[in-house]
C-alpha positions as CSV (number, residue, x, y, z in Angstrom):
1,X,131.7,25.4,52.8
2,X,130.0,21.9,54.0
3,X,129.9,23.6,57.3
4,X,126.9,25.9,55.4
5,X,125.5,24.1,52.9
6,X,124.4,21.2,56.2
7,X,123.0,23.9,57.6
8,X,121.1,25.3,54.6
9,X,119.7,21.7,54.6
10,X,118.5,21.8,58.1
11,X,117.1,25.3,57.3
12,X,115.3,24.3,54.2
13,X,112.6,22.5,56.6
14,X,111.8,25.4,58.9
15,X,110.2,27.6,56.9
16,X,107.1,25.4,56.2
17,X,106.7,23.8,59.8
18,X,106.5,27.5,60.9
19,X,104.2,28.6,58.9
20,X,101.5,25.5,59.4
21,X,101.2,26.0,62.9
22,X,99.4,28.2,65.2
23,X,102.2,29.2,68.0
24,X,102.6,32.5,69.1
25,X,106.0,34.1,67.8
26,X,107.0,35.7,70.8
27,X,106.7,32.6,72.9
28,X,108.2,30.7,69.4
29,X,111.2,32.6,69.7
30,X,112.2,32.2,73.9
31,X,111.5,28.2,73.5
32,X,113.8,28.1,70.2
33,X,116.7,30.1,72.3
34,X,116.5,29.0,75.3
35,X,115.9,25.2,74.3
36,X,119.5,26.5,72.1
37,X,121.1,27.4,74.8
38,X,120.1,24.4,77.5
39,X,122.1,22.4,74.8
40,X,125.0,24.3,74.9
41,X,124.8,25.0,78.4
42,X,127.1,21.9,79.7
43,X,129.7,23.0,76.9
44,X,129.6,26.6,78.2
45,X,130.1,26.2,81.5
46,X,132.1,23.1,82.1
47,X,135.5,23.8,83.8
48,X,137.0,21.9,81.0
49,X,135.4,24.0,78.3
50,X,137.5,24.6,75.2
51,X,139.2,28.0,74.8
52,X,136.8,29.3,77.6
53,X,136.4,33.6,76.7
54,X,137.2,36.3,78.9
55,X,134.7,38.3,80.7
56,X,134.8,41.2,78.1
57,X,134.7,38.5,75.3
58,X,131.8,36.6,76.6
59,X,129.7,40.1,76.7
60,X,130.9,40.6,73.3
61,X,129.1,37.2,72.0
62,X,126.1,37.5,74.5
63,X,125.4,41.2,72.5
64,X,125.9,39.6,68.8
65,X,123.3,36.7,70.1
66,X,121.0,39.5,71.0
67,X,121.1,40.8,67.4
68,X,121.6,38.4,65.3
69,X,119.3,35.8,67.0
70,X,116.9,37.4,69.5
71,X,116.3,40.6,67.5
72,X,116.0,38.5,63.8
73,X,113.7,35.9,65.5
74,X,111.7,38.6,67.6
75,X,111.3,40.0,63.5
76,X,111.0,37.2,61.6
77,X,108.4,35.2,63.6
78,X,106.3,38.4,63.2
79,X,106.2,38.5,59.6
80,X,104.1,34.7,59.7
81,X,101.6,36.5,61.0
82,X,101.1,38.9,57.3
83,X,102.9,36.2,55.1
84,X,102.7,32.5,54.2
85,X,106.3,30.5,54.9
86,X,107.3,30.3,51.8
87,X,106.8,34.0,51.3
88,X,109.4,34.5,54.1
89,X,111.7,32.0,52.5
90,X,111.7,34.1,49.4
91,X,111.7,37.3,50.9
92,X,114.7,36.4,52.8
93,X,116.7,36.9,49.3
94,X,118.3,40.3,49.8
95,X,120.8,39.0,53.2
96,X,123.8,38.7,50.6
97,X,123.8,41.9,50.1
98,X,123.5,43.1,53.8
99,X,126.1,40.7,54.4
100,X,128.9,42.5,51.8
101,X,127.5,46.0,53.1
102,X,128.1,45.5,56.6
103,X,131.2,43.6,55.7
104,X,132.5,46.4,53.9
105,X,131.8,48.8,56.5
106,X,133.9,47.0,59.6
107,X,136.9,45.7,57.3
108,X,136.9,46.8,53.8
109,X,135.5,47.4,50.9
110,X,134.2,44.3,49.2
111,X,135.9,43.6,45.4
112,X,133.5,44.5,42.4
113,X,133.1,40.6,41.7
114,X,131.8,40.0,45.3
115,X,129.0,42.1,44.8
116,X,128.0,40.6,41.5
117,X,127.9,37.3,43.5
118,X,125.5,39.0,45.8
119,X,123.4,40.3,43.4
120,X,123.2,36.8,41.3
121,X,122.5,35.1,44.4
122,X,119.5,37.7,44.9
123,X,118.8,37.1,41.1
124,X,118.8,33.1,41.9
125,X,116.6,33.7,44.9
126,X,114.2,36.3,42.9
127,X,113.1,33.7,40.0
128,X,111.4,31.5,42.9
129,X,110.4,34.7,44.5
130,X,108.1,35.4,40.9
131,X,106.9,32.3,40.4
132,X,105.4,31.6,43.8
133,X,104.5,35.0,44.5
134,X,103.1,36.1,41.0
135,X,103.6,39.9,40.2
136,X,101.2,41.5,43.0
137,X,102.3,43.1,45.5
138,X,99.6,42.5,48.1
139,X,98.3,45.0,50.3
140,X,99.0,47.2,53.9
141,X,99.8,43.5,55.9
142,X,101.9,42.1,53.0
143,X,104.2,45.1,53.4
144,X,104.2,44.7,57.0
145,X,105.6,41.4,56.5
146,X,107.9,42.6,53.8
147,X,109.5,45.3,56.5
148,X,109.6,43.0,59.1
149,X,111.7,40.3,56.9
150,X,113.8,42.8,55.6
151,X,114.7,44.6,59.5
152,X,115.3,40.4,59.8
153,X,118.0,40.2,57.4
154,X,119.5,43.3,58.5
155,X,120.2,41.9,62.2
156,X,121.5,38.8,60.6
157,X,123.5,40.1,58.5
158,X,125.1,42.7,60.7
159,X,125.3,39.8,63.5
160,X,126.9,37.3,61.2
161,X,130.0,39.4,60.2
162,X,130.2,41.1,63.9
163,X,131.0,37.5,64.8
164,X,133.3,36.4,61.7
165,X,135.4,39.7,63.3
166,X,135.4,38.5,66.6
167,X,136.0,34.7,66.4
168,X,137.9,33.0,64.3
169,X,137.8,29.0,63.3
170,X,139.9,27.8,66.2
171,X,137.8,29.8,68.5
172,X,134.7,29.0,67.2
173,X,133.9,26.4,69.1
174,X,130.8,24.9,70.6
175,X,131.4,26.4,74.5
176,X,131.7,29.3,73.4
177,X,129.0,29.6,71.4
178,X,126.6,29.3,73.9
179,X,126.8,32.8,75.0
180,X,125.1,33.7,71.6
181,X,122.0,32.0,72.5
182,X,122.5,33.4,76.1
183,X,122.5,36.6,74.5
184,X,119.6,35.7,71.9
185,X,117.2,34.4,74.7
186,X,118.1,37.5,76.9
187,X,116.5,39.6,74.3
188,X,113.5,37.3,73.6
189,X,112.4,36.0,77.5
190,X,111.2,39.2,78.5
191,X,109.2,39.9,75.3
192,X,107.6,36.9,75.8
193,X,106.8,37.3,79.3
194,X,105.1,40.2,78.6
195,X,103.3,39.2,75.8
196,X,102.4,35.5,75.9
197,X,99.0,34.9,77.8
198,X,97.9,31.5,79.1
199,X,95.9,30.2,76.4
200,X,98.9,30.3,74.2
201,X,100.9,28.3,76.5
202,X,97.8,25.3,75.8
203,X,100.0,23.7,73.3
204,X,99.5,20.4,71.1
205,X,102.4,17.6,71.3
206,X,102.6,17.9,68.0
207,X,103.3,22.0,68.5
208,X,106.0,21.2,71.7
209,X,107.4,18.6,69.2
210,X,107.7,21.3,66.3
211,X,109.4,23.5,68.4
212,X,111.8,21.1,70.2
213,X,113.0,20.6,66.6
214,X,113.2,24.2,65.7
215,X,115.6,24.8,69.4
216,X,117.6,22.2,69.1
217,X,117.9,21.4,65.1
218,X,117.4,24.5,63.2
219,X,118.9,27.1,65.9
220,X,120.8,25.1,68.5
221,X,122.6,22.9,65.7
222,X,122.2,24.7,62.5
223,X,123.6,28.2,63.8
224,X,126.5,26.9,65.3
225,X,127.7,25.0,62.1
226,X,126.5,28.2,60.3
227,X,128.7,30.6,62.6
228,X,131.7,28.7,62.5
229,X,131.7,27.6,58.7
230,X,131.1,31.4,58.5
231,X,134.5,32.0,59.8
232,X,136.4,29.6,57.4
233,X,135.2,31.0,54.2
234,X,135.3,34.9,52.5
235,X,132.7,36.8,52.5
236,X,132.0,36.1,48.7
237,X,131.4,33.0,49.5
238,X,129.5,33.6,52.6
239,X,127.2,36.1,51.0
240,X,125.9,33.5,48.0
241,X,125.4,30.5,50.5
242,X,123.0,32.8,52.9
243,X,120.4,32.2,49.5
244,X,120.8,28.8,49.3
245,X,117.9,28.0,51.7
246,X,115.6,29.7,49.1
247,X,115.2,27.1,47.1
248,X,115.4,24.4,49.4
249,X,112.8,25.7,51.0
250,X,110.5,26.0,48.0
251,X,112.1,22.6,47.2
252,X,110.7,21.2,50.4
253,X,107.5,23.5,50.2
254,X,106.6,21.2,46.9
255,X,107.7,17.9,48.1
256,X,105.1,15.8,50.4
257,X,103.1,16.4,52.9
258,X,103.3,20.6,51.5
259,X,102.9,20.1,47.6
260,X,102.7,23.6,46.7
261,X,101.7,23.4,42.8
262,X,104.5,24.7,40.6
263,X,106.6,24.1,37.9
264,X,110.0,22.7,38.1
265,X,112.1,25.0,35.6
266,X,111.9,28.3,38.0
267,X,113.8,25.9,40.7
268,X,116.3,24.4,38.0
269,X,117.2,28.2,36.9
270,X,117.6,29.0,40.8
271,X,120.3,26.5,41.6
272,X,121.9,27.2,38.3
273,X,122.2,30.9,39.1
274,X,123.5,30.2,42.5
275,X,126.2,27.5,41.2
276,X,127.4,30.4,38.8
277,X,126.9,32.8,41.9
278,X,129.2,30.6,44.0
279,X,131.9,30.4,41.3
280,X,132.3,33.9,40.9
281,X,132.4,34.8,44.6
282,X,135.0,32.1,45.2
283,X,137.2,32.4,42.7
284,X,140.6,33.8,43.7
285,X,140.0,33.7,47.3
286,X,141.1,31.8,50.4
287,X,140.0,30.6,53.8
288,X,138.7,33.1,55.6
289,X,139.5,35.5,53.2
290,X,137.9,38.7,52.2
291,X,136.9,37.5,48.9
């Protein structure tokens, strides 16, 4: 459970340098992976690498890196051109329940409790979701984003529990890991090379310093710790902690130098709801468990 809540916490920053700064998404989400994967690189192919994979294994990862990170990146990254960051945060607040659904459908069936845990971790999520987003529902390019988000959370979801099936915590480890952002820049190189023109690649050092922080902090470090606390907790559990970076998001979207205007008690109610969230889809269950 620390494995995901540290992560949450490096999470919580990303959504706001994202969204106030001008990069293109496409080249955005190469430099994120493949920056990822240059730091795994030396663990990954070492000859005294850790519990090295097999051929079929390694192909196995490299295809869930694809989905979960190249394909929700490739998504994601498009939605900040339709939606402020902290409207992707908060959009981001239906991934528990993808993450039951597709756990259900490659293991079993998820216990009644476990989707109530989902759903008050969307209700936690949804409190912020009203309060910084008001009741309209925006136009043709806020829907946009809204679809893209949600195809997001999809490939996240059904990445995350592809993986917590194939690995397990003693396999988890950083070497192999790096064939998941193999995989995940695989997908998003060639996008970019086909989309990214000259002028974009005219960046600021403060833009080449934002995104050496978001490939080597957010993805490289965050989604390992993410990935392999994943494997060492049920899915209950799993499924109320993928909200947590919801409102440490907005939480960082009202602290300095952001200061979005809003009132406290929306937040307060958040965390609270999670807390009772994470209670319920914890209790009775073990490591790596299926709640």
């Amino acid at each position: 459970m620390a494995l995901l809540f540290f992560a949450s916490l490096l999470w919580s920053l990303s959504f706001a340098l994202i969204g106030a700064n001008d990069i293109d998404p496409n080249l955005l989400t190469a430099a994120r992976l493949g920056l990822a994967f240059i730091a795994f690189a030396p663990l990954t192919f070492s000859r005294r690498a850790v519990r090295k994979p097999g051929k079929l294994r390694a192909a196995q990862l490299v295809a869930i890196g694809a989905l979960q990170y190249g394909l929700m990146y490739f998504l994601v990254h498009k939605a900040y051109g339709f939606l402020e960051g902290h409207e992707v945060a908060l959009l981001t607040i239906t991934t528990p329940l993808y993450v039951v659904f597709f756990e259900g459908y490659v293991t079993r069936h998820p216990p009644a409790r476990v989707w109530g845990a989902a759903a008050l971790a969307v209700a936690a999520a949804f409190v912020l979701r009203r309060e910084f987003l008001g009741d309209d529902l925006g136009g043709a390019s806020y829907w946009k984003g809204v679809g893209l988000v949600q195809g997001a959370n999809l490939a996240w979801a059904a990445g995350l529990v592809l993986y917590r099936k194939l690995e397990s915590p003693s396999t988890a480890t950083p070497g192999r890991f790096g064939w998941m952002f193999l995989g995940g820049f695989l997908f998003a190189a060639p996008i970019a090379i086909g989309t990214v023109s000259a002028s974009d690649l005219q960046l600021t050092a403060r833009e080449v310093g934002v995104i050496t922080y978001l490939g080597l902090i957010p993805s490289g470090l965050a989604f390992f710790l993410w990935n392999r606390g994943a494997t060492q907790v049920g899915v209950g559990s799993l499924a109320v902690m993928n909200n947590l970076k919801v409102p440490l998001a907005v939480t960082v979207a009202l602290a300095p130098p952001f200061s979005e205007p809003a009132e406290p008690w929306p937040l307060a109610t958040s965390f609270a709801l999670l807390a009772a969230a994470l209670i319920l889809g914890t209790r009775g269950s073990g490591q790596r468990s299926p709640d």
